[in-house]
N, C-alpha and C positions, 0 to 999 in steps of 0.2 A: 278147937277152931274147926269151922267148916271144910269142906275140899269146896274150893268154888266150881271145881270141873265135873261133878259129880250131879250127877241128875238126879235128885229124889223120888222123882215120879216113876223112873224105870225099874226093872227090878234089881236086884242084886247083883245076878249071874250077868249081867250087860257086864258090867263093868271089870273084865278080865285083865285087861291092863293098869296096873297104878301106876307111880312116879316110875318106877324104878323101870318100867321099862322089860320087867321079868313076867312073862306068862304063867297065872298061875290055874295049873293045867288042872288042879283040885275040883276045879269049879265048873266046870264044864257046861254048855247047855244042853240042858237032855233034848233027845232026837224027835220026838214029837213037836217042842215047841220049837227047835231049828226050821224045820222046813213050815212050818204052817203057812195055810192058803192067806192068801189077802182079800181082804173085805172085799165083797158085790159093791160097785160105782153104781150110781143111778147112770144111765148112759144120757144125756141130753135129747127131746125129743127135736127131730129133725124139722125144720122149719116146713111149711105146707109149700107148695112150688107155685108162685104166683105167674101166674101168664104174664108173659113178657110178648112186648109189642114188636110187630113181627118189625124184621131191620127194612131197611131200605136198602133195594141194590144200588152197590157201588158203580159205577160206571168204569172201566178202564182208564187212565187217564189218555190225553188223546195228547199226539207227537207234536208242536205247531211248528213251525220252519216259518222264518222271517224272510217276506217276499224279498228282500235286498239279499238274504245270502243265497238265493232261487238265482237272481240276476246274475249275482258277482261270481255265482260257481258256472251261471253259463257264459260269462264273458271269460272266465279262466277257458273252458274248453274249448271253445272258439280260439283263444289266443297258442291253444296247442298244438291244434291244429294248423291255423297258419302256422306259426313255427313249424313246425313236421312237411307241411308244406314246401317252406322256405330252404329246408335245411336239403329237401328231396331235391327242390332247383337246382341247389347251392352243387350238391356231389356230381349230379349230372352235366350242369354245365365245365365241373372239374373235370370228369371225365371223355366228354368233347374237346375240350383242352387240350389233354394230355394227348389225347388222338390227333388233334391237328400241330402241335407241338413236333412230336412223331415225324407228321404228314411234310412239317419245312425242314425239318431235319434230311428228310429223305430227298426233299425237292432242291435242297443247297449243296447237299453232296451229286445229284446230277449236275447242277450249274457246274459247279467246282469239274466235275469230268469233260463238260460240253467245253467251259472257258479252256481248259486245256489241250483239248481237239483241238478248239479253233486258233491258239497259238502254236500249236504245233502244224497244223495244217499250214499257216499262209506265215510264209516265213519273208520279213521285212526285207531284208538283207536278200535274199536271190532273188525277190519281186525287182526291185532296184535295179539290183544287176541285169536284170532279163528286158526291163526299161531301156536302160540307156543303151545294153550295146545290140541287144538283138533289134527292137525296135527304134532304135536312134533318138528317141528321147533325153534332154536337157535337164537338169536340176535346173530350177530359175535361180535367174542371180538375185541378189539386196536391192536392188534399183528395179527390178522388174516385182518384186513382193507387194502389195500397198495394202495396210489394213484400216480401215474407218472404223468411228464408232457412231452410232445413230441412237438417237432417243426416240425413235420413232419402234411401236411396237414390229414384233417380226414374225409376221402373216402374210399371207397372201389368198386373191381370194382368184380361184381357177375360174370360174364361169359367171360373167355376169347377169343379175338376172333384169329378164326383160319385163317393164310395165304394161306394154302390149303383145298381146299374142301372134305369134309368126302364123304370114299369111302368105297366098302367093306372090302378090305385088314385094313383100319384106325379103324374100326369096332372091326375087328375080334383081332385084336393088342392089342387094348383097353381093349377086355375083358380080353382076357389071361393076361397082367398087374393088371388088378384089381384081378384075380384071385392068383397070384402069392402074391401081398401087401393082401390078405386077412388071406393066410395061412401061410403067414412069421410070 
């Protein structure tokens, strides 16, 4: 029976291995036909180089920005600004505050020294005493006290004014009246 793994066409010495798997070193390839050159390739000839049509310049492509975010980024900036604005008021007017804060602080601790002067200075109790017995002054009695109360506002007006202008004849009227209300 045939070897079906067995090439016919090749030579003999190819086929160094059989079944078994054992080299059989007998057979060797002699060293001229080991290395022999390989056939000359016809090499393909290289296509002729067709003129190619020149390209077209590319353009760059160009950035476009939508007028709305032009707008919305300059009403953001403006909105920064005032805030930065607001917020500069804001510390300032803080720190006028705090200054005039400060400023009553210092204004209420003089009251507080003045209020205490001025009760220490005028002492109720020997004013009293110094009333009634050096100068011979009274405490009023209960029957001599009267207090009202009036709905009427509490004003008064010092100088009245006049609708015509003083002249001599107004003068001279004035006196003679006052003279007249003195010796009535």
């Amino acid at each position: 029976m045939a070897n079906p793994r067995r090439n016919y066409d090749a030579p003999m010495y190819q086929n160094l291995v059989q079944d078994n798997l054992a080299y059989d070193m007998s057979r060797q390839i002699p060293e001229p036909q080991r290395y022999s050159t390989a056939p000359e390739l016809e090499r393909p000839r290289q296509p002729k180089k067709q003129p190619q049509p020149q390209k077209r310049a590319v353009q760059a492509p160009v950035m476009v920005v939508a007028p709305a975010a032009v707008i919305l980024f300059a009403v953001m900036v403006a909105i920064w600004i005032f805030a930065l604005q607001v917020m500069t008021r804001i510390s300032t007017q803080q720190t006028e505050i705090c200054k005039l804060e400060a400023t009553l602080s210092e204004v209420q601790e003089t009251q507080d020294d003045l209020l205490i002067a001025y009760e220490t200075a005028y002492n109720f109790a020997e004013l009293e005493d110094y009333a009634t017995n050096t100068l011979g002054m009274q405490r009023p009695r209960e029957e001599q006290s009267f207090y009202f109360a009036s709905t009427a506002s509490d004003q008064a007006v010092a100088v009245l004014e006049r609708s015509r202008p003083d002249g001599l004849v107004d003068r001279f009227s004035d006196f003679l009246a006052d003279l007249t209300s003195y010796f009535s």
